[in-house]
PDB file of N, CA, C and O in Angstrom, chain B, residues numbered from 101:
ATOM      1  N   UNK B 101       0.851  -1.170   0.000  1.00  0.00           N
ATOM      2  CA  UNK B 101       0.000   0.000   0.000  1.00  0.00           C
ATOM      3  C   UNK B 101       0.900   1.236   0.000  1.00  0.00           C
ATOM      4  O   UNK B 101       1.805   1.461   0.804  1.00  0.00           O
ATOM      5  N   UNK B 102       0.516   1.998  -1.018  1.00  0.00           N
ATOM      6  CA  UNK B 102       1.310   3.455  -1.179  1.00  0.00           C
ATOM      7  C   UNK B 102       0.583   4.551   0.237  1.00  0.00           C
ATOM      8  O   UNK B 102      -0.647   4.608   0.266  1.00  0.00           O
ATOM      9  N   UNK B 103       1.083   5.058   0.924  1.00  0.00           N
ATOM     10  CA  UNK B 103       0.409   6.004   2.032  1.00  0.00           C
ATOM     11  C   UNK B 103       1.060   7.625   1.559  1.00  0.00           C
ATOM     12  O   UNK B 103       2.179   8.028   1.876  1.00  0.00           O
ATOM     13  N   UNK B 104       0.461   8.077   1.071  1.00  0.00           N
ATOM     14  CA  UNK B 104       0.851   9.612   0.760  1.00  0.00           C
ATOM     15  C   UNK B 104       0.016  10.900   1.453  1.00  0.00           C
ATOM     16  O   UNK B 104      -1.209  10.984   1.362  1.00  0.00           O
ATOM     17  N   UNK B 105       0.791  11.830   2.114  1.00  0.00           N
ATOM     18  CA  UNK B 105       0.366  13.165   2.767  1.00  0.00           C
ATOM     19  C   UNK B 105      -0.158  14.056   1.501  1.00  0.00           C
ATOM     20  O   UNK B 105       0.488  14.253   0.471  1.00  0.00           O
ATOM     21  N   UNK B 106      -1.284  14.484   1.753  1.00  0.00           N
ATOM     22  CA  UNK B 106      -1.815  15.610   0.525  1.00  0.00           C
ATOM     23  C   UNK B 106      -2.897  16.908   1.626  1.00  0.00           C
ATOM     24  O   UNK B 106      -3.765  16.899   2.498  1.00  0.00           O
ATOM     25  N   UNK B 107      -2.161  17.767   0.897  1.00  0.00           N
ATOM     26  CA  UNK B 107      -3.163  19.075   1.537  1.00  0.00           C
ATOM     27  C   UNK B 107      -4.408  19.744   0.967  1.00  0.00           C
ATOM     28  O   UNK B 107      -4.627  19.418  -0.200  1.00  0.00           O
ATOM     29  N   UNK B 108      -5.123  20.448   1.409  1.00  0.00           N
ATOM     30  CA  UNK B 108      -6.315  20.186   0.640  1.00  0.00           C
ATOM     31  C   UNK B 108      -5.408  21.501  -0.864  1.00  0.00           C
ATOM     32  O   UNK B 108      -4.425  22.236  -0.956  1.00  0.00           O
ATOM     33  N   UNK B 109      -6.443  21.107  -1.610  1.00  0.00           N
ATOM     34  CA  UNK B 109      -6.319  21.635  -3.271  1.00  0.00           C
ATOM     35  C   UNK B 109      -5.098  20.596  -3.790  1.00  0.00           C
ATOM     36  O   UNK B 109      -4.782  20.709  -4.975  1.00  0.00           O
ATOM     37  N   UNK B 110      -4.361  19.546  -2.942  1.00  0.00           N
ATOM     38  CA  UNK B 110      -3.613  18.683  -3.597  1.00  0.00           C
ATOM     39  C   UNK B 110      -3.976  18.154  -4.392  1.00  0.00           C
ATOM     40  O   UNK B 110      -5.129  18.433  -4.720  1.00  0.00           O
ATOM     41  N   UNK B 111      -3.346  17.226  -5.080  1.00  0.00           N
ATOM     42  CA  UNK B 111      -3.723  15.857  -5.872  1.00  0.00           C
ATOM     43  C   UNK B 111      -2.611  15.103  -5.739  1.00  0.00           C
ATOM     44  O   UNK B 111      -1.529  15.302  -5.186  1.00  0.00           O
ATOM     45  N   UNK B 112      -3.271  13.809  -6.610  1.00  0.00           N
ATOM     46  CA  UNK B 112      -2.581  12.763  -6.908  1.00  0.00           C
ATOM     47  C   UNK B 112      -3.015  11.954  -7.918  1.00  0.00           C
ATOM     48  O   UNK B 112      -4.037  11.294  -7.734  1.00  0.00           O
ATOM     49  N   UNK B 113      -2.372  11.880  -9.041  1.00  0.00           N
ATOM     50  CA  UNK B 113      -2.265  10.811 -10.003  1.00  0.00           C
ATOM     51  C   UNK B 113      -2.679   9.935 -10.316  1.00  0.00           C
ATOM     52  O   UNK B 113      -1.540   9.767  -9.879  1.00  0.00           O
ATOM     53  N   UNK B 114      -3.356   8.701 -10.794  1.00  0.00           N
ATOM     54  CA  UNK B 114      -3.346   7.651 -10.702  1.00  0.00           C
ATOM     55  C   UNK B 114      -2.848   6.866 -12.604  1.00  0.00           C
ATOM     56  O   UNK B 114      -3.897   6.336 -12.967  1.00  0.00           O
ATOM     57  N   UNK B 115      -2.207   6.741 -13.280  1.00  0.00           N
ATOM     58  CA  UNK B 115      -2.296   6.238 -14.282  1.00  0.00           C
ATOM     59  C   UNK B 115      -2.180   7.828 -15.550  1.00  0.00           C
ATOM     60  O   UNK B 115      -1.668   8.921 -15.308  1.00  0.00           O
ATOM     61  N   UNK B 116      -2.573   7.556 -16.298  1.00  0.00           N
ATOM     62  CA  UNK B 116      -2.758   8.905 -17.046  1.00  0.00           C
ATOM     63  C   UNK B 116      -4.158   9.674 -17.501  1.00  0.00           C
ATOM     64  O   UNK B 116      -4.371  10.646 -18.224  1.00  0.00           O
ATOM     65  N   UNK B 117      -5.402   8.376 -16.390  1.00  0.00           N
ATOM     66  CA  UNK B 117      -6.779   9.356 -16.673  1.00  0.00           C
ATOM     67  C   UNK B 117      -7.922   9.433 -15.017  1.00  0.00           C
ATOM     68  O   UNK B 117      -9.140   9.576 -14.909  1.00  0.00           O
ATOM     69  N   UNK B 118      -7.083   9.301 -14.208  1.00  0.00           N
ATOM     70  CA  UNK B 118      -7.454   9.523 -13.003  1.00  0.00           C
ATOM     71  C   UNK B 118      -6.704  10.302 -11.982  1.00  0.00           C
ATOM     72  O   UNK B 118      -5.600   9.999 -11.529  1.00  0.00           O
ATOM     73  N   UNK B 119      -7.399  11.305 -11.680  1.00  0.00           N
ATOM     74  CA  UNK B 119      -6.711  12.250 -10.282  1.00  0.00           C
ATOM     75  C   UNK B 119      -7.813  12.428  -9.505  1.00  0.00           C
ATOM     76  O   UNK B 119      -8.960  12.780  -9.781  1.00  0.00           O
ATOM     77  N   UNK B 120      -7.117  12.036  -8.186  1.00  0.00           N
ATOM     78  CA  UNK B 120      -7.942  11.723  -6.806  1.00  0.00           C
ATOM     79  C   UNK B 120      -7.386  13.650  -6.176  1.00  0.00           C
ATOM     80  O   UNK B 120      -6.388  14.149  -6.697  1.00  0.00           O
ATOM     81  N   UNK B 121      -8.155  14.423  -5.128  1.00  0.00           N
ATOM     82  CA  UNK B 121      -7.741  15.797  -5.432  1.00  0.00           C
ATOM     83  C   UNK B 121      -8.780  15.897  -4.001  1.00  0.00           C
ATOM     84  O   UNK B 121      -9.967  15.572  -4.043  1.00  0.00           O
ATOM     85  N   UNK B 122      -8.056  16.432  -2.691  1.00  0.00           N
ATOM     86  CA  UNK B 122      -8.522  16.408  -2.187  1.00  0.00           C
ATOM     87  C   UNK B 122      -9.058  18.317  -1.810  1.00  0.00           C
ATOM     88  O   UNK B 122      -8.496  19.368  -2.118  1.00  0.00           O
ATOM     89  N   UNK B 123     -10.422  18.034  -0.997  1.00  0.00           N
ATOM     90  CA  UNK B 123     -10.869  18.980  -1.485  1.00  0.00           C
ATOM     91  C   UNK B 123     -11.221  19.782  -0.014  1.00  0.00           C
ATOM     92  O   UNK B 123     -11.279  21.009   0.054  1.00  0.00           O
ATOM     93  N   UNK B 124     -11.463  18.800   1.243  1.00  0.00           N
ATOM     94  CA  UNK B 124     -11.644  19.575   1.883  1.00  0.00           C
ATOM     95  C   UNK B 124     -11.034  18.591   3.713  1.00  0.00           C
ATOM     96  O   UNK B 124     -11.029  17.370   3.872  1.00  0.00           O
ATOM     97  N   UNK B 125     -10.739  19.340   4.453  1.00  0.00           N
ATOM     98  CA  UNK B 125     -10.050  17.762   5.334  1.00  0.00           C
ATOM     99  C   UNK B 125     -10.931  18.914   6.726  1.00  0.00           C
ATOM    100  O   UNK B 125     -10.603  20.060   7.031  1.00  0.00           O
ATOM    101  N   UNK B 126     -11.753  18.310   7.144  1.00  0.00           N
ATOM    102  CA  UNK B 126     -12.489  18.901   8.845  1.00  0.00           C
ATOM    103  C   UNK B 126     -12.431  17.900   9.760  1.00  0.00           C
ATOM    104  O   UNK B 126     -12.908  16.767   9.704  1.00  0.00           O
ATOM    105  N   UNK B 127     -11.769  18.459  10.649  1.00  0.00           N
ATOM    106  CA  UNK B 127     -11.508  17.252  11.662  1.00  0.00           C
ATOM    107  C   UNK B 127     -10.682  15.963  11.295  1.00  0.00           C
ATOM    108  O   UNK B 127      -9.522  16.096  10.904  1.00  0.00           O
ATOM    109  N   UNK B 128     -11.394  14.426  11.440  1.00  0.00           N
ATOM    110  CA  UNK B 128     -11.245  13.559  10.755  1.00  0.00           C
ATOM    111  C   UNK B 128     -12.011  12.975   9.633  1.00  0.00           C
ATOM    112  O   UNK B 128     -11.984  11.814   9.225  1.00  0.00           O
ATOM    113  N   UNK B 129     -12.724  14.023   9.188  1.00  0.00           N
ATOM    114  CA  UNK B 129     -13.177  13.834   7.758  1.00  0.00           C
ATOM    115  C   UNK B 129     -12.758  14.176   6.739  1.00  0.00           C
ATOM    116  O   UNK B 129     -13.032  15.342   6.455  1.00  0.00           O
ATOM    117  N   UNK B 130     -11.969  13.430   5.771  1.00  0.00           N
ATOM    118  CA  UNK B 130     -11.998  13.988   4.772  1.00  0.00           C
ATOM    119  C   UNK B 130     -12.617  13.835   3.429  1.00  0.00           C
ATOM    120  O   UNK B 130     -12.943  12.711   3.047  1.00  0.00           O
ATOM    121  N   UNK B 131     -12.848  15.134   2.511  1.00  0.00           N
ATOM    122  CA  UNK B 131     -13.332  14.863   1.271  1.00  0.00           C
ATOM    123  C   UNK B 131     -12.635  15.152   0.240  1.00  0.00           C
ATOM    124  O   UNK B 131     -11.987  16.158  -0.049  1.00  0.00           O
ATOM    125  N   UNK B 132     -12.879  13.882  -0.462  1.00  0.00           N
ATOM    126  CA  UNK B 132     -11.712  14.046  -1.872  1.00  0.00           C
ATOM    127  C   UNK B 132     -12.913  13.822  -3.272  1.00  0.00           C
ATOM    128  O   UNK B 132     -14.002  13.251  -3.213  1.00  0.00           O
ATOM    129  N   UNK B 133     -12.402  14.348  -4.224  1.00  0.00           N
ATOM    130  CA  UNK B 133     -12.896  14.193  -5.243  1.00  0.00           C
ATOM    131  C   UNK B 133     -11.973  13.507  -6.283  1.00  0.00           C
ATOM    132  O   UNK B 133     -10.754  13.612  -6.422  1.00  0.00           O
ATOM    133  N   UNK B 134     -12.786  12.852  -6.905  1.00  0.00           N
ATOM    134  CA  UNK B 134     -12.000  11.611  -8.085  1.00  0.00           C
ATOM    135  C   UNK B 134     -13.025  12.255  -9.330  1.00  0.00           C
ATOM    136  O   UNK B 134     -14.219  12.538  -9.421  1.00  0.00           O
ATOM    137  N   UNK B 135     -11.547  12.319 -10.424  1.00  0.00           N
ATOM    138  CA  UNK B 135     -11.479  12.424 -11.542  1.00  0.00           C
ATOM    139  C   UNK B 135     -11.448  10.756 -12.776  1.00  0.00           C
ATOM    140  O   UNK B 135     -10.449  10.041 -12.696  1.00  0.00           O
ATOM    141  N   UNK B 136     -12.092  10.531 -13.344  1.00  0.00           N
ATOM    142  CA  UNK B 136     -12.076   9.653 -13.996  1.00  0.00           C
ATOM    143  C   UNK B 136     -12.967   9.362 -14.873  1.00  0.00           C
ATOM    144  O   UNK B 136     -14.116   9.795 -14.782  1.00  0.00           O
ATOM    145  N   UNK B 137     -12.470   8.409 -16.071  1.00  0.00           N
ATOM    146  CA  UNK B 137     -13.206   8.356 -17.036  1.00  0.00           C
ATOM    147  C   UNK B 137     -14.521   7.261 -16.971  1.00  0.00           C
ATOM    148  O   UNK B 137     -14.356   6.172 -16.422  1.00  0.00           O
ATOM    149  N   UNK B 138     -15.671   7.586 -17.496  1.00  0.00           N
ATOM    150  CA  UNK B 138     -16.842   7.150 -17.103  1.00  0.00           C
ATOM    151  C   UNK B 138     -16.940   5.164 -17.200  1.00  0.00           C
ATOM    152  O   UNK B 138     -17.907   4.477 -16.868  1.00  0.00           O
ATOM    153  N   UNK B 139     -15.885   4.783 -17.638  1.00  0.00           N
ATOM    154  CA  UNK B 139     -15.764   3.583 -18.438  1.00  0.00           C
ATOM    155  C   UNK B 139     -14.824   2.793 -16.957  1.00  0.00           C
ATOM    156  O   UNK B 139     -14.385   1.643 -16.964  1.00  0.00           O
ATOM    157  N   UNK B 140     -14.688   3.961 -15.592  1.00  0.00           N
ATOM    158  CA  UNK B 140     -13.868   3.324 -14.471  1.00  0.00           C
ATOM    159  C   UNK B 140     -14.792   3.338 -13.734  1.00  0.00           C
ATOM    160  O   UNK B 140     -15.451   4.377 -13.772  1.00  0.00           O
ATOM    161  N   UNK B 141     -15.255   2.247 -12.762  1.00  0.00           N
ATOM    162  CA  UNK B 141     -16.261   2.285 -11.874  1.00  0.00           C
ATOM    163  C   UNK B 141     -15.847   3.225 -10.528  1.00  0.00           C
ATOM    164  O   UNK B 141     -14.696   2.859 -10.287  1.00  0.00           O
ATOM    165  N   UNK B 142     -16.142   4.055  -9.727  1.00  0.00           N
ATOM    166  CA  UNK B 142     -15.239   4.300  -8.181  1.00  0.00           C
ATOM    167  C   UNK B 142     -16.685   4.040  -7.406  1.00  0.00           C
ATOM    168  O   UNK B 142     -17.824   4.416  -7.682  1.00  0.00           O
ATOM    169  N   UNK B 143     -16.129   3.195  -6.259  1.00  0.00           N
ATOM    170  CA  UNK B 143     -17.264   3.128  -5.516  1.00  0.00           C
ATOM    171  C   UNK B 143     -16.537   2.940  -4.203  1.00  0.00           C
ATOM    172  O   UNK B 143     -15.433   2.413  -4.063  1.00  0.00           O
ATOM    173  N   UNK B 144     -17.552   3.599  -2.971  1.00  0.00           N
ATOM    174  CA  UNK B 144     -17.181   3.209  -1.942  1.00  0.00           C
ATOM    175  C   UNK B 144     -17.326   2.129  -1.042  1.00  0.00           C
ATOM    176  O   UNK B 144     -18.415   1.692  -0.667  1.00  0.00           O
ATOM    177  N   UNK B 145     -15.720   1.511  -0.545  1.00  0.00           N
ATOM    178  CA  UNK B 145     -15.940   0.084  -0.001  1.00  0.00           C
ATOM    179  C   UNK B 145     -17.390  -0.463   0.328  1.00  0.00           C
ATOM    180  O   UNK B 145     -17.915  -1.400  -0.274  1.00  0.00           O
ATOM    181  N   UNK B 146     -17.936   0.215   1.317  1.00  0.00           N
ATOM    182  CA  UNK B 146     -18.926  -0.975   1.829  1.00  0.00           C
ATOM    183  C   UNK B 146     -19.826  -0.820   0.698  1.00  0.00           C
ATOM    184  O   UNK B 146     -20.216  -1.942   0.374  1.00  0.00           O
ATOM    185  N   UNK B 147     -20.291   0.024   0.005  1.00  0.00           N
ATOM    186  CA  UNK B 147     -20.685  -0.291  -1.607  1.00  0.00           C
ATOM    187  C   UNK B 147     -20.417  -1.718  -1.874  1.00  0.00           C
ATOM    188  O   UNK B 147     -20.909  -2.805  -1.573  1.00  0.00           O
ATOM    189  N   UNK B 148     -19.419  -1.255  -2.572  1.00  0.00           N
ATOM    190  CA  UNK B 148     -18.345  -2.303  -3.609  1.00  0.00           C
ATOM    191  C   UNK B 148     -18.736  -3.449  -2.859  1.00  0.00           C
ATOM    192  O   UNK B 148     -19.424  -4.083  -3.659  1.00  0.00           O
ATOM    193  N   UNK B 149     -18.700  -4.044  -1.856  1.00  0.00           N
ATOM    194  CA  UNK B 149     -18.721  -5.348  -0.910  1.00  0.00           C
ATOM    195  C   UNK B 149     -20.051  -5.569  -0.802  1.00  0.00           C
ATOM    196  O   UNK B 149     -20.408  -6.746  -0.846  1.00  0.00           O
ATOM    197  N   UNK B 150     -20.883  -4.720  -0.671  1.00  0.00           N
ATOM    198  CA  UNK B 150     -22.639  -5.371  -0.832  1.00  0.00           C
ATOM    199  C   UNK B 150     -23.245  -5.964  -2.378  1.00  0.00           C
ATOM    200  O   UNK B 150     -24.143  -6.759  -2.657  1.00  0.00           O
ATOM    201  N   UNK B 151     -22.259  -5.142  -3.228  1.00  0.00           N
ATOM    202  CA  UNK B 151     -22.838  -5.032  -5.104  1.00  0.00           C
ATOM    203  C   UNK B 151     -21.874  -6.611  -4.574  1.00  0.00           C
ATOM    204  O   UNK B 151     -22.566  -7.542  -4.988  1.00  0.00           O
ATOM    205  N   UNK B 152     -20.769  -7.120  -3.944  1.00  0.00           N
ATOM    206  CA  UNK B 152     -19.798  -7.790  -4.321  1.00  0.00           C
ATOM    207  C   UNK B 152     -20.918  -9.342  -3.881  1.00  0.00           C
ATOM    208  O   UNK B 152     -21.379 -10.354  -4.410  1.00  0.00           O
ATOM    209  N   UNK B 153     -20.904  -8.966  -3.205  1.00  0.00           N
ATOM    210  CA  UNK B 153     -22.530  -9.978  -2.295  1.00  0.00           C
ATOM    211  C   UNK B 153     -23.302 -10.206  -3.008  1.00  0.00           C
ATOM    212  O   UNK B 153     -23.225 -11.314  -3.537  1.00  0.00           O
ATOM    213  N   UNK B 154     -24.300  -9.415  -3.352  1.00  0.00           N
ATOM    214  CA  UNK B 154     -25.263  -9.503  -4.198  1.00  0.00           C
ATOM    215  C   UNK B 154     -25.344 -10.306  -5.898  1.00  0.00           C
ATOM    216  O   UNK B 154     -26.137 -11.089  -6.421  1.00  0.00           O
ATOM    217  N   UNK B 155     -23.977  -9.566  -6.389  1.00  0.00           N
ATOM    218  CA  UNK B 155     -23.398 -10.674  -7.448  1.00  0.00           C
ATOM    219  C   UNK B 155     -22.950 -12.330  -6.910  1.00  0.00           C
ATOM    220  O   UNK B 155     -22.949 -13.226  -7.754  1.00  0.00           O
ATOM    221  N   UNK B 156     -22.667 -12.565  -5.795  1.00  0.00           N
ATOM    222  CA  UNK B 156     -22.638 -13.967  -5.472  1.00  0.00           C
ATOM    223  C   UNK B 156     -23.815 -14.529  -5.514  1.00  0.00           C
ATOM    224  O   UNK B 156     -24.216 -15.429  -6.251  1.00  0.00           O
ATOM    225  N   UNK B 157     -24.511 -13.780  -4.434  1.00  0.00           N
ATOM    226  CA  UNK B 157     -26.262 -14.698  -4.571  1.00  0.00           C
ATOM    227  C   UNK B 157     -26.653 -14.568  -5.875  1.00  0.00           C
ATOM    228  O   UNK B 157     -27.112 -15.617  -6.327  1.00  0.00           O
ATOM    229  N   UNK B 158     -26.637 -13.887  -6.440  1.00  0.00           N
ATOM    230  CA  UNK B 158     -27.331 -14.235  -7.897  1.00  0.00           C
ATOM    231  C   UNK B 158     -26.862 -15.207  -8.595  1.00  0.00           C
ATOM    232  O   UNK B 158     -27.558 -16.066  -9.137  1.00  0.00           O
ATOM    233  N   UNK B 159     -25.546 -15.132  -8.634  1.00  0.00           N
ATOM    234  CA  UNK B 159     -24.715 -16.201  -9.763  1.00  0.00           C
ATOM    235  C   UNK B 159     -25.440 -17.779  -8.763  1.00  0.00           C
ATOM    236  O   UNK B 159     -25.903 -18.733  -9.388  1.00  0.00           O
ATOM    237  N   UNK B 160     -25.402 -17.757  -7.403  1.00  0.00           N
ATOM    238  CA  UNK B 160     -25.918 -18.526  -6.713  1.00  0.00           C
ATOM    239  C   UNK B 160     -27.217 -19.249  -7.081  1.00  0.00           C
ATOM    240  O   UNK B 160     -27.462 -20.452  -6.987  1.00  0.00           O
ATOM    241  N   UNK B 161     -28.063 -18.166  -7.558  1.00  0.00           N
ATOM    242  CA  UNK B 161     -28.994 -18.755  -7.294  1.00  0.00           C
ATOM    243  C   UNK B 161     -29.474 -18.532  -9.021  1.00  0.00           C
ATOM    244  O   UNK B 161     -30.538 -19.064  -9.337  1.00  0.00           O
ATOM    245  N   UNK B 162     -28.929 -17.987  -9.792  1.00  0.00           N
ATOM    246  CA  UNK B 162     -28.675 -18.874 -11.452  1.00  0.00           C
ATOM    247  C   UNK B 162     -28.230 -19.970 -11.827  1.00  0.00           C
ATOM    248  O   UNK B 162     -28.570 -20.479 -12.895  1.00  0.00           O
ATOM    249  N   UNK B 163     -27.416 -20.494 -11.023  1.00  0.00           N
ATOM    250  CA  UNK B 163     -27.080 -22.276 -11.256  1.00  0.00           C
ATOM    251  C   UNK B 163     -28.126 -23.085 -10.621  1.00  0.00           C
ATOM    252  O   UNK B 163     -28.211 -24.291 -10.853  1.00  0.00           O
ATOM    253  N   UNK B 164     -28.990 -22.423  -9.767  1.00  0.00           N
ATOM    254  CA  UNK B 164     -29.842 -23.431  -9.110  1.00  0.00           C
ATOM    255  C   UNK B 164     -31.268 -23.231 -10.262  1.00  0.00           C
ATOM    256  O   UNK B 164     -31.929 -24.265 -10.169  1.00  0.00           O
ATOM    257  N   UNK B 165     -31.583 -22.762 -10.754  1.00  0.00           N
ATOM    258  CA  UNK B 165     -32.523 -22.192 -11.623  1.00  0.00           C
ATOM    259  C   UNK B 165     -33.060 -23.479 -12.616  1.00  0.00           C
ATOM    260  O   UNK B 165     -34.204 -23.910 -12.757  1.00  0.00           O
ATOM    261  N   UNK B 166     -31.688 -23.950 -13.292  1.00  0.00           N
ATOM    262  CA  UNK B 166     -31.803 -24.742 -14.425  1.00  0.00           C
ATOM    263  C   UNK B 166     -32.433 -26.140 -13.611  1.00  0.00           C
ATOM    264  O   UNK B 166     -33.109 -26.695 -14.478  1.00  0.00           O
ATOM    265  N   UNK B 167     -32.500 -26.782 -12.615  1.00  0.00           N
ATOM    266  CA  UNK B 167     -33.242 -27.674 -11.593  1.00  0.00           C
ATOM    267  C   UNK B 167     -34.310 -27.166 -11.739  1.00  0.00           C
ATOM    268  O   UNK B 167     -34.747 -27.840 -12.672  1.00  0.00           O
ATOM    269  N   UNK B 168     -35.106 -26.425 -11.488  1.00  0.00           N
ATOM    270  CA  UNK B 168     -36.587 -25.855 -11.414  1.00  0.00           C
ATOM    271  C   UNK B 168     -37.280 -26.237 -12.620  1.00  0.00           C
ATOM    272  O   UNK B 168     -36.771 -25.958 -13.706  1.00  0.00           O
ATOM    273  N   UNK B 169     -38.303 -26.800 -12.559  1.00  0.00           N
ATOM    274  CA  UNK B 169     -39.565 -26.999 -13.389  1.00  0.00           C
ATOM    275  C   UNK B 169     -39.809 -25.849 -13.966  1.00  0.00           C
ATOM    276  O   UNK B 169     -39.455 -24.725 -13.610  1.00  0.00           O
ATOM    277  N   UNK B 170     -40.438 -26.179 -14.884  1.00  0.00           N
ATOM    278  CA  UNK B 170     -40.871 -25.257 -15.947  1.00  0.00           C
ATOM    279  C   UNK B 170     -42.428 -25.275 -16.107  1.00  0.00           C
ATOM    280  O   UNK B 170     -42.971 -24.563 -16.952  1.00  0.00           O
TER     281      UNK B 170
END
């Protein structure tokens, strides 16, 4: 894991079509804004891990499907 210090109006890089740019830091919150092209998903973890869930039960319960009467 890369750990980098950024102040707010910073940025940072990612590749040659993403910059993460932080925008505002209160307290222990901070807010950053991400730059990227529409074709990159960004989502936040516990997001990403429920969509990540949800695609299991389905694929889950699409193999069980073809058993079922018609």
């Amino acid at each position: 894991m890369l750990i980098l210090s950024r102040r707010v109006n910073e940025k940072i890089v990612i590749g040659d079509d993403i910059v993460i740019s932080v925008v505002e830091v209160r307290g222990d919150l901070v807010k950053i804004g991400i730059e990227a092209p529409k074709k990159v998903k960004v989502y936040r973890q516990e997001v990403y891990d429920a969509i990540r869930v949800e695609n299991t039960a389905a694929v889950a319960g699409a193999v069980a499907l073809p058993d079922l009467p018609l």
